[in-house]
DRENDO-1510 file (C-alpha; in Angstrom, 1 decimal, always signed):
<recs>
REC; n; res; u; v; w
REC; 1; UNK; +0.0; +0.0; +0.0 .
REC; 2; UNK; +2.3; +2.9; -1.0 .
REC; 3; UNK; +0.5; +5.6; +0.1 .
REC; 4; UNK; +1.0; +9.2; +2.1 .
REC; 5; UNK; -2.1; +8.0; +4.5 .
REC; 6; UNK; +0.1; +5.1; +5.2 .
REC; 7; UNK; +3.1; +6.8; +6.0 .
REC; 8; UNK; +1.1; +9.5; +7.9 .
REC; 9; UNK; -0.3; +6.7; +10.0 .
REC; 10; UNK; +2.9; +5.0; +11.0 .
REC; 11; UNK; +4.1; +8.5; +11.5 .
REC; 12; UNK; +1.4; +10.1; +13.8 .
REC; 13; UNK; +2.2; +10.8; +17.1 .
REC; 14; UNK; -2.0; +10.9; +18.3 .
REC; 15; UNK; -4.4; +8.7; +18.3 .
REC; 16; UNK; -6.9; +11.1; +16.4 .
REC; 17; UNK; -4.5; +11.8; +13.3 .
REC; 18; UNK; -4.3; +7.7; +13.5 .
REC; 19; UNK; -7.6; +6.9; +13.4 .
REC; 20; UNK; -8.0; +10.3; +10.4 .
REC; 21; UNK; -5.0; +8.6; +8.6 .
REC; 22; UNK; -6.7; +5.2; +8.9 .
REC; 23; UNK; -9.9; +6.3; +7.6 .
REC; 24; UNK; -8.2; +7.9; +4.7 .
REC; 25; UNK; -6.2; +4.6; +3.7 .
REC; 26; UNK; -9.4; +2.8; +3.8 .
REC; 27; UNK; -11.1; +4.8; +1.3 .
REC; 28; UNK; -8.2; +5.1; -0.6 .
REC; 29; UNK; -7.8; +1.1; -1.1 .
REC; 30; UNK; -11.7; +0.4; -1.2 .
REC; 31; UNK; -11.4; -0.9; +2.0 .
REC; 32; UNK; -14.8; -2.9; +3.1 .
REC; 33; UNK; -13.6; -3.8; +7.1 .
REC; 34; UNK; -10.8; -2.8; +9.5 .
REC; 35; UNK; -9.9; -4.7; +12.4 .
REC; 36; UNK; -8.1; -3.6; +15.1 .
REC; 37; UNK; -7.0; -6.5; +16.9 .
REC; 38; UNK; -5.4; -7.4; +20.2 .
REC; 39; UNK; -2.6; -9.6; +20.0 .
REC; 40; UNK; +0.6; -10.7; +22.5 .
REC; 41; UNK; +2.1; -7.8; +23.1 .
REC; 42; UNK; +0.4; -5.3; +21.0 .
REC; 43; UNK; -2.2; -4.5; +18.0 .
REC; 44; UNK; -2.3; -5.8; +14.9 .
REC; 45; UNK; -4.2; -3.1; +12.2 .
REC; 46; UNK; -6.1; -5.3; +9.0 .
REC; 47; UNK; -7.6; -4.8; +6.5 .
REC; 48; UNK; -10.2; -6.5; +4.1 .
REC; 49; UNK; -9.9; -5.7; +0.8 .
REC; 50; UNK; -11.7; -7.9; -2.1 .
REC; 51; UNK; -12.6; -10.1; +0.8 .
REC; 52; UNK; -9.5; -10.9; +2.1 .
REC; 53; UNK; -7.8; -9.6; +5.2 .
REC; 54; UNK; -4.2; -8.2; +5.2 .
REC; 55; UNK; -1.6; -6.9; +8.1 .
REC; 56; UNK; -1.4; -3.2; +7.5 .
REC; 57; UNK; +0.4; -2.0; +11.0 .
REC; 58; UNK; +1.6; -3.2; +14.1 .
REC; 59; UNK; +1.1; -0.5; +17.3 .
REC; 60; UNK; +2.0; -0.9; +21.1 .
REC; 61; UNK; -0.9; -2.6; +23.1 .
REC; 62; UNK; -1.1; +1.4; +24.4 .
REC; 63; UNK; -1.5; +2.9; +21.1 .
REC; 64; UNK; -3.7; -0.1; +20.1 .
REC; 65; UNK; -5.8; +0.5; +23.3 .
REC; 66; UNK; -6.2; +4.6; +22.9 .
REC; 67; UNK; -7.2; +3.6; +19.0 .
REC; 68; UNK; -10.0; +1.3; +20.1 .
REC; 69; UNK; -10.7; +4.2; +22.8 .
REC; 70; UNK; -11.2; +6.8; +20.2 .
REC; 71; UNK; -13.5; +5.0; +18.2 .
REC; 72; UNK; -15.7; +4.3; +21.0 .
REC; 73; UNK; -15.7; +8.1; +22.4 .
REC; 74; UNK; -16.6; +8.8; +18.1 .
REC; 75; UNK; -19.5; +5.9; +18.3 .
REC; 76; UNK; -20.9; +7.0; +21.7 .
REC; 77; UNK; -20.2; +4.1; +23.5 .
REC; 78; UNK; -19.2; +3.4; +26.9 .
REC; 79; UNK; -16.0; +3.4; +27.4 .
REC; 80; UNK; -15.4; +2.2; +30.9 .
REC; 81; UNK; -17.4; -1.5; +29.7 .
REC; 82; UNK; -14.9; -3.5; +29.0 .
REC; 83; UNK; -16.6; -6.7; +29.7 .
REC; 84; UNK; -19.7; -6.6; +27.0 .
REC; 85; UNK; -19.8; -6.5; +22.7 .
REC; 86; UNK; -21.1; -3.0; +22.1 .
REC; 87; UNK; -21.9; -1.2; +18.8 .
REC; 88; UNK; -22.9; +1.5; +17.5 .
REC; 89; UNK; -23.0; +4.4; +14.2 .
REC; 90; UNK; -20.5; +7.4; +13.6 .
REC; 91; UNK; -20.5; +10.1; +11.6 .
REC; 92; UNK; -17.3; +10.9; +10.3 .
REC; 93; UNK; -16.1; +13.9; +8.4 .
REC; 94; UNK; -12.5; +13.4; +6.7 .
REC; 95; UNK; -10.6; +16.0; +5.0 .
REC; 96; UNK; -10.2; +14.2; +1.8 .
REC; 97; UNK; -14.4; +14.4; +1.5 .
REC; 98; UNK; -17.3; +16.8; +0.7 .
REC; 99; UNK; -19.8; +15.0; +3.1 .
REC; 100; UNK; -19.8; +12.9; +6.5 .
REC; 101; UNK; -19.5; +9.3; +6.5 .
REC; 102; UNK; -22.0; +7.0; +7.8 .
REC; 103; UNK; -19.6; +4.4; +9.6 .
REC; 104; UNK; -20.7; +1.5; +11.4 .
REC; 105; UNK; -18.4; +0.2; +14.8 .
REC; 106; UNK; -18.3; -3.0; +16.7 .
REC; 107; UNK; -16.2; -3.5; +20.2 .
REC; 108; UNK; -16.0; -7.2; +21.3 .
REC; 109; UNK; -13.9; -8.1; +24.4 .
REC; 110; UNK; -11.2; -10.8; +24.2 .
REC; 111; UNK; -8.1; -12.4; +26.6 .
REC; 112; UNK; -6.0; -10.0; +25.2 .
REC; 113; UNK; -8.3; -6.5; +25.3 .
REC; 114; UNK; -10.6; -5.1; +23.4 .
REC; 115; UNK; -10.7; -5.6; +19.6 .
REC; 116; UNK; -12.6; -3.1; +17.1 .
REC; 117; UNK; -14.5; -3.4; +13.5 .
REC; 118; UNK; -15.4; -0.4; +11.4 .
REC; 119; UNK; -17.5; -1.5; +8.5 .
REC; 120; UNK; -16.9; +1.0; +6.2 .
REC; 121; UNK; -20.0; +2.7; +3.9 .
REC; 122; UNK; -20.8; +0.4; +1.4 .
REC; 123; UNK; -22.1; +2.4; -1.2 .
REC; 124; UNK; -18.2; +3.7; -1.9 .
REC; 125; UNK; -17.3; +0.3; -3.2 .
REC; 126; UNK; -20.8; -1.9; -4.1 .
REC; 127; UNK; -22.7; -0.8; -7.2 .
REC; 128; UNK; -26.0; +0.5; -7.0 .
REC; 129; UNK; -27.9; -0.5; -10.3 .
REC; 130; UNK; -28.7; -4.3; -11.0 .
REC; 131; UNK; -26.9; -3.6; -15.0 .
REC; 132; UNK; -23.6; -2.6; -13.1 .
REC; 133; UNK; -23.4; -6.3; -10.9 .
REC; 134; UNK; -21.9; -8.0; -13.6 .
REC; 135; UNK; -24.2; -10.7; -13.1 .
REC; 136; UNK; -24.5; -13.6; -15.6 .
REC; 137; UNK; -26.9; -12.4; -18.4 .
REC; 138; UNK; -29.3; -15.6; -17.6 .
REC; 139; UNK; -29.3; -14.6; -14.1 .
REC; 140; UNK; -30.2; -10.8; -15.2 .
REC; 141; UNK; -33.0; -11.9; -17.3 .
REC; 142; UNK; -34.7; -13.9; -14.7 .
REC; 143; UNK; -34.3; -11.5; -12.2 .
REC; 144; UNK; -35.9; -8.8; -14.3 .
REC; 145; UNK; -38.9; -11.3; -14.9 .
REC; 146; UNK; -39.1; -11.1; -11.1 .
REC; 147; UNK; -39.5; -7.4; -11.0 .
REC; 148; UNK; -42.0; -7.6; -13.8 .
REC; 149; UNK; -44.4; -10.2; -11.6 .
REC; 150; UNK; -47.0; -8.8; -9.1 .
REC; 151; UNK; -46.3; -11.3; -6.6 .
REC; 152; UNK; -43.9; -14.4; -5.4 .
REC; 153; UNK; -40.9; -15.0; -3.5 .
REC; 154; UNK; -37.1; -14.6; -4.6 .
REC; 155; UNK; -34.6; -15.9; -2.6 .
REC; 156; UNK; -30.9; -15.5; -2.6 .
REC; 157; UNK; -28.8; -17.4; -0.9 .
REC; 158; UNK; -24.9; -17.8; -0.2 .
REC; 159; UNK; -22.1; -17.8; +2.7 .
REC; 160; UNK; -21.8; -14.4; +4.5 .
REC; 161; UNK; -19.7; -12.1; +2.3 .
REC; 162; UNK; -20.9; -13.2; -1.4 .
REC; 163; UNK; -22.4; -9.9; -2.2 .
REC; 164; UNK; -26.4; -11.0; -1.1 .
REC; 165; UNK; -27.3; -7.8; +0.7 .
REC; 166; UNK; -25.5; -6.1; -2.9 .
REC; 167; UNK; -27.7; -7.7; -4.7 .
REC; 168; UNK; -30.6; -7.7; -2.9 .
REC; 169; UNK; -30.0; -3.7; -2.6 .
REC; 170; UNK; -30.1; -3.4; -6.9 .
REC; 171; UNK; -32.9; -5.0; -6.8 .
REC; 172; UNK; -35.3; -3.0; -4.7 .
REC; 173; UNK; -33.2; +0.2; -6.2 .
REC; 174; UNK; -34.9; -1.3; -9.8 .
REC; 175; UNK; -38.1; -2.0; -8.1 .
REC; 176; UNK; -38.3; +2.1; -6.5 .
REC; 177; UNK; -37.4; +3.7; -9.7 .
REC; 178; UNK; -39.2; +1.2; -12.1 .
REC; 179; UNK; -42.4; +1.3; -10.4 .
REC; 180; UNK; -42.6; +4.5; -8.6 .
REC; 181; UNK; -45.1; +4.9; -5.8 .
REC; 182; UNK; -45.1; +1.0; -4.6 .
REC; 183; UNK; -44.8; +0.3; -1.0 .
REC; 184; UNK; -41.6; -0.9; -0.5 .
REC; 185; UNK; -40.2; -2.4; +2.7 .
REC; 186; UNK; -37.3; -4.0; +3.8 .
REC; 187; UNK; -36.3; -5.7; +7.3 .
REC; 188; UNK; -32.8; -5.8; +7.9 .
REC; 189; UNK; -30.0; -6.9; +10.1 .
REC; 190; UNK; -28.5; -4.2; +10.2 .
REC; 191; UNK; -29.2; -1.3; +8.0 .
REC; 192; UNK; -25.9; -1.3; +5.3 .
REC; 193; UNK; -27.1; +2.2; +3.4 .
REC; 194; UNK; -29.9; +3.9; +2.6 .
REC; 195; UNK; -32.7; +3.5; -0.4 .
REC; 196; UNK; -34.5; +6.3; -1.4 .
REC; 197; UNK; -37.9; +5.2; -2.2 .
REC; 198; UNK; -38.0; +1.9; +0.4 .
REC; 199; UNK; -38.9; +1.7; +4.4 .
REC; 200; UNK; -35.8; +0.0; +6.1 .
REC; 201; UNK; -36.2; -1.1; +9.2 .
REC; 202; UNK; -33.3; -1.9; +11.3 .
REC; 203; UNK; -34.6; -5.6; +13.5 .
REC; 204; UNK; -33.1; -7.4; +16.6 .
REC; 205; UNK; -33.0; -11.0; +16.0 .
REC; 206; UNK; -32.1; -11.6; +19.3 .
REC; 207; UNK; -34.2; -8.6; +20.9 .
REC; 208; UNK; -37.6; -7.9; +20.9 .
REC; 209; UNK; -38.2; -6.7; +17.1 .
REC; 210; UNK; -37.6; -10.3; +15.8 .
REC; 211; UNK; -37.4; -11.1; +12.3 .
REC; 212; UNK; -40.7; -12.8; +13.0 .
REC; 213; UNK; -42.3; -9.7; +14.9 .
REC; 214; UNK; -41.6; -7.3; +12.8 .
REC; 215; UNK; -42.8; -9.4; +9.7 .
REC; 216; UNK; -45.8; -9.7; +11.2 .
REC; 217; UNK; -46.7; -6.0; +11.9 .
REC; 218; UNK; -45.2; -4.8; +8.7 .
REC; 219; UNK; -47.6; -6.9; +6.8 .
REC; 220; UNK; -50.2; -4.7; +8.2 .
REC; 221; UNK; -48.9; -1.6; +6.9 .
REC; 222; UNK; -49.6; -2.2; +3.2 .
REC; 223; UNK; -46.8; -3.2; +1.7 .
REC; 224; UNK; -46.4; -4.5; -1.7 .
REC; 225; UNK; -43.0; -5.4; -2.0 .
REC; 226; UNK; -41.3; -7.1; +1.1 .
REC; 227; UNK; -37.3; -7.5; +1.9 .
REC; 228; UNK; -36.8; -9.7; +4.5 .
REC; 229; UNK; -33.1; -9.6; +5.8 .
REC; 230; UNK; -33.0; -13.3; +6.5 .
REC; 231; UNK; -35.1; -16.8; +7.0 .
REC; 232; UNK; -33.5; -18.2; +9.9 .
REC; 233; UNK; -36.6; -20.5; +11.5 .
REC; 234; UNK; -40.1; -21.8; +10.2 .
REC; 235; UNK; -42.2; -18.9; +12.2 .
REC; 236; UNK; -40.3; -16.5; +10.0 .
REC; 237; UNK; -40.6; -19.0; +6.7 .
REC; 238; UNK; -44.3; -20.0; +7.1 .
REC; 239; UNK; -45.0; -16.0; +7.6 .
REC; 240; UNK; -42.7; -15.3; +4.4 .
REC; 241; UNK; -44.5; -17.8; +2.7 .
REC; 242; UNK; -48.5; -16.7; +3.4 .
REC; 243; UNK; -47.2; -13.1; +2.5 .
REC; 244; UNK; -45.5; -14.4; -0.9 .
REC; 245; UNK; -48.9; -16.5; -1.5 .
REC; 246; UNK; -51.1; -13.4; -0.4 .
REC; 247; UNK; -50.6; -11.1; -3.0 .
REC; 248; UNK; -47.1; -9.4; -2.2 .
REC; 249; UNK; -43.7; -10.1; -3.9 .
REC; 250; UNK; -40.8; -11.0; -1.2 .
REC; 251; UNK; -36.9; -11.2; -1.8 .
REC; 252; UNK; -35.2; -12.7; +1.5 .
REC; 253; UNK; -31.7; -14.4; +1.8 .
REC; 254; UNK; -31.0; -17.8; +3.1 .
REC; 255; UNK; -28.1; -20.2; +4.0 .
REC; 256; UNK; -28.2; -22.5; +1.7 .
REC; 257; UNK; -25.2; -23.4; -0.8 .
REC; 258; UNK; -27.5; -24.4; -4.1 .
REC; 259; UNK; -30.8; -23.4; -5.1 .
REC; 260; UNK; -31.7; -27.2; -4.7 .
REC; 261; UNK; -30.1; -26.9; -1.0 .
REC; 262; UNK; -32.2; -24.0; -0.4 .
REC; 263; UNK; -35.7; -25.9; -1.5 .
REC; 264; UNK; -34.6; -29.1; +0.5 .
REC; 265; UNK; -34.1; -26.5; +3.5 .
REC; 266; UNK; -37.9; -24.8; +3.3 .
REC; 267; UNK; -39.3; -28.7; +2.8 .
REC; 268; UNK; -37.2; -29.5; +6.0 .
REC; 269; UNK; -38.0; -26.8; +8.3 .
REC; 270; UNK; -41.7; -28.0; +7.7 .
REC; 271; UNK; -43.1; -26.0; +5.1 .
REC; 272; UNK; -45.6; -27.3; +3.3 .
REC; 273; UNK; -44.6; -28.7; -0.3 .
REC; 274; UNK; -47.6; -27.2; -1.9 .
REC; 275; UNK; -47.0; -23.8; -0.5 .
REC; 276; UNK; -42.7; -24.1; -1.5 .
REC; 277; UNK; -44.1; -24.5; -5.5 .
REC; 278; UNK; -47.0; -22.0; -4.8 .
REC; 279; UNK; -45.4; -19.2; -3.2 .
REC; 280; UNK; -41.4; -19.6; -4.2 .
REC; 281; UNK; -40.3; -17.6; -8.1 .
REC; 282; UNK; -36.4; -18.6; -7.9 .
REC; 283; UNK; -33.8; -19.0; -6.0 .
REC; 284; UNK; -31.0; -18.0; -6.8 .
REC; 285; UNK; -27.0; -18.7; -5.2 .
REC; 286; UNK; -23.7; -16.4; -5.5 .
REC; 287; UNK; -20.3; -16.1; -4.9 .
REC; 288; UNK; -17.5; -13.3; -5.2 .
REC; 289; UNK; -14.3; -13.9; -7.5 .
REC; 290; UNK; -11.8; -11.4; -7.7 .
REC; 291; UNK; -11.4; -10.0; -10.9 .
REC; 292; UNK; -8.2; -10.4; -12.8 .
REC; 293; UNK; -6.9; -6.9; -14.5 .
REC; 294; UNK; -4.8; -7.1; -17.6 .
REC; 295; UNK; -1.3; -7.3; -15.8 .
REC; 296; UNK; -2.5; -10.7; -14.1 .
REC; 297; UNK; -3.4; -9.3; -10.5 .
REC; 298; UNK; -6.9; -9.4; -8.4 .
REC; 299; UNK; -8.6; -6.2; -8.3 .
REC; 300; UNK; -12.1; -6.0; -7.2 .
REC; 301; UNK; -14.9; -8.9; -7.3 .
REC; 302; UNK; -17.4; -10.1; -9.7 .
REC; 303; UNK; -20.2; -12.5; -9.0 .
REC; 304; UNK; -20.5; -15.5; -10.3 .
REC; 305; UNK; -24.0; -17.3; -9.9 .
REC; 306; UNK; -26.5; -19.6; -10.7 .
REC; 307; UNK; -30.9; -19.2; -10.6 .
REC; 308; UNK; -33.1; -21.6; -10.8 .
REC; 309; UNK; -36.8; -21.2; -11.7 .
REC; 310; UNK; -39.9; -22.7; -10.4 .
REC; 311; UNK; -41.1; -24.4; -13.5 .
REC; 312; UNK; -43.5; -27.7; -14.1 .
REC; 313; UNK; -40.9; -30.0; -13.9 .
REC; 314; UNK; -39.1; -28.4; -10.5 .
REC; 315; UNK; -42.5; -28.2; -8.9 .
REC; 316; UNK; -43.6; -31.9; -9.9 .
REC; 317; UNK; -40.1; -32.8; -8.1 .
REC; 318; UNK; -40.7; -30.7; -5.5 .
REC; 319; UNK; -44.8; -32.1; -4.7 .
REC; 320; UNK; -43.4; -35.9; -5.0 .
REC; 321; UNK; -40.8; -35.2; -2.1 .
REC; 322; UNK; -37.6; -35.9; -4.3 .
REC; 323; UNK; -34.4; -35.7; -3.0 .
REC; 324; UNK; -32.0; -33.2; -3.2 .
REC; 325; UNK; -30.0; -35.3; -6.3 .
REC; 326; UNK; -33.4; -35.0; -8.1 .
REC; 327; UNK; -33.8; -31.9; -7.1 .
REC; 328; UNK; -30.6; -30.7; -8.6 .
REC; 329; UNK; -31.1; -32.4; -11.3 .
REC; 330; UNK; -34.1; -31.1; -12.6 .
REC; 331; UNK; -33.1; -27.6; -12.2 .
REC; 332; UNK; -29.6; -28.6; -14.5 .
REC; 333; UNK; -32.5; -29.2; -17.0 .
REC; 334; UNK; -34.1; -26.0; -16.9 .
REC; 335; UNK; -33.9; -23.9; -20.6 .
REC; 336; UNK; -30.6; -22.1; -20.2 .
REC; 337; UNK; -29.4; -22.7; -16.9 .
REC; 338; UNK; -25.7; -22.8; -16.1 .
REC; 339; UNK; -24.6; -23.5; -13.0 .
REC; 340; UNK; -21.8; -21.2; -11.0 .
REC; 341; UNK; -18.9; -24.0; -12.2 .
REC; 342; UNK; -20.1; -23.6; -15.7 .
REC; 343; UNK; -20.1; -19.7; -15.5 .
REC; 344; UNK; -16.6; -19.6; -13.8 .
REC; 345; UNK; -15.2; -22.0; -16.5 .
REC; 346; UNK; -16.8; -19.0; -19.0 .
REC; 347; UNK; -15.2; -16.4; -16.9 .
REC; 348; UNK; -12.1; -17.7; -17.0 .
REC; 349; UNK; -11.9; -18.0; -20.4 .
REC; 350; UNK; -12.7; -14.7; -20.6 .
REC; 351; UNK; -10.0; -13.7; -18.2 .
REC; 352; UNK; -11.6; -12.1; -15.6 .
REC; 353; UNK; -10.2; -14.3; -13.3 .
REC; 354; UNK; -8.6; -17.9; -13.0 .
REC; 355; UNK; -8.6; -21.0; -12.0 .
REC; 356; UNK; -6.8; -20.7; -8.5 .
REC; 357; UNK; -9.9; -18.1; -7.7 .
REC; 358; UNK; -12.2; -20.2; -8.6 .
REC; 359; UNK; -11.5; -22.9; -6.6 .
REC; 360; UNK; -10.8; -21.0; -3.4 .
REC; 361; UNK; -14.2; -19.8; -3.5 .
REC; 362; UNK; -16.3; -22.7; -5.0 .
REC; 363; UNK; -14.5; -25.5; -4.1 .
REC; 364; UNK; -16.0; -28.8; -4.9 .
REC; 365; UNK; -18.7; -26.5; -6.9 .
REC; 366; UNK; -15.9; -26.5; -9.7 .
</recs>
């Protein structure tokens, strides 16, 4: 990272032109998380760029502490607890920009002190329109059938960090400006930025505005279109399901690593078959690859993934109770379907990225 915020921030003799340079050097390298972290005999300063993590700077355990310090005084929190996780929101105004930034902190305890996250404001690095994800042009079309459709479920699924909430966040964008004056809400865990023309509501899955509770309510304040942060448990699934079967149309993640897995899931956590083919569009799974540039190194991500729709033939395999082989294969069948390997194998051909990528993110999917 050769940079003058770097140099400023080994150079700095106080902890608030650290934590300024800091902030600098993340926007300059399009930095998504920093990590302060306690470790024997000091802190270790990382950051995640293109979804890895990488040692920036090493401090004293006192420099490391006043850091973590700072932060909290900037978020509001308390200071003197060092025995709970707290977080919290800053607003951060840095000489290098025209406008505050919205930053998000968490403080977790540990044996060797406290360690500190700042997420950093995601609109500076995600796109915003669904054309600029660089998503497969199968997985476009369908997605745009979806927004076309007055009702039904999409669901997107993937491990943490594979650019769901990204996507999730083009789509309702496309829904405010293509359809102006819907009702459009979204429940999330937490709030990553804000949409102009959608509702979000920040929930507490382990609190009192549940996933499930807040569903609920919100299905009494006329919505039309529904974002629900995640499906973790059949409450939340059979509501998400009667709203997707009522009339609205609902996009929600879920942890699932196919969009076979994702079907086997619903049937498992007891929802009925007849309401999965009724109520459920597509599903569809991503990933992240970094993109290769034209000297051969990563810089930035692409997604690579696969949809599958709810035809005749995936819903007849879906009523008889087939197994997650069937399953799979029926959707391989489906009219233009390609899976993530098969869209990897055409990125790499195009060189956007390679085969070493490819298999540290898909693994056995390749």
């Amino acid at each position: 990272m050769p940079t003058d915020f770097l140099k400023t921030l080994k150079q700095a003799t106080d902890t608030p032109l650290r934590i300024t340079a800091m902030l600098e050097l993340a926007l300059e390298q399009q930095v998504s998380d920093i990590h302060l972290e306690p470790i024997a005999g000091g802190y270790e300063l990382r950051m995640r760029v293109d979804g890895l993590l990488s040692v920036v700077d090493t401090f004293e355990t006192t420099v490391g502490r006043s850091m973590v310090t700072r932060l909290m005084v900037m978020a509001q929190l308390l200071t003197y607890r060092q025995d709970l996780p707290q977080e919290g929101r800053m607003q951060v105004m840095l000489p290098s920009q025209s406008q505050s930034l919205d930053l998000r902190l968490s403080i977790m305890p540990t044996t060797q002190g406290m360690r500190a996250v700042v997420r950093m404001p995601a609109e500076l690095i995600q796109p915003r329109h669904l054309d600029e994800l660089g998503l497969p042009p199968g997985v476009l079309s369908v997605l745009n059938q979806f927004i076309a459709q007055q009702q039904g479920m999409l669901l997107i699924t993937g491990p943490s960090g594979s650019g769901k909430t990204t996507s999730i966040y083009a789509l309702l964008d496309e829904l405010a400006r293509q359809q102006a004056g819907q009702s459009i809400i979204a429940l999330e865990d937490p709030v990553e930025r804000d949409l102009p023309g959608v509702t979000q509501i920040q929930v507490q899955p382990f609190g009192e505005l549940t996933y499930e509770r807040a569903l609920r309510s919100v299905l009494r304040q006329d919505p039309q279109v529904l974002m629900l942060g995640e499906i973790r448990d059949h409450q939340t699934a059979a509501i998400a399901m009667g709203a997707a079967l009522s009339g609205h149309r609902l996009i929600a993640t879920f942890h699932a690593g196919t969009p076979a897995g994702a079907i086997t899931r619903l049937l498992e956590m007891d929802i009925p078959a007849y309401q999965v083919t009724s109520a459920v569009y597509a599903v569809m799974s991503q990933r992240l690859l970094r993109r290769m540039n034209d000297d051969g190194q990563y810089q930035g991500r692409l997604p690579v993934a696969e949809i599958a729709v709810m035809d005749d033939v995936l819903r007849r395999a879906v009523l008889s109770k087939a197994d997650l082989p069937t399953l799979s294969h029926a959707i391989t069948q489906q009219p233009g379907y390609l899976s993530m390997s098969e869209v990897s194998e055409q990125m790499i051909a195009a060189k956007l990225t390679d085969t070493a990528e490819v298999q540290r993110i898909l693994g056995d999917h390749s």
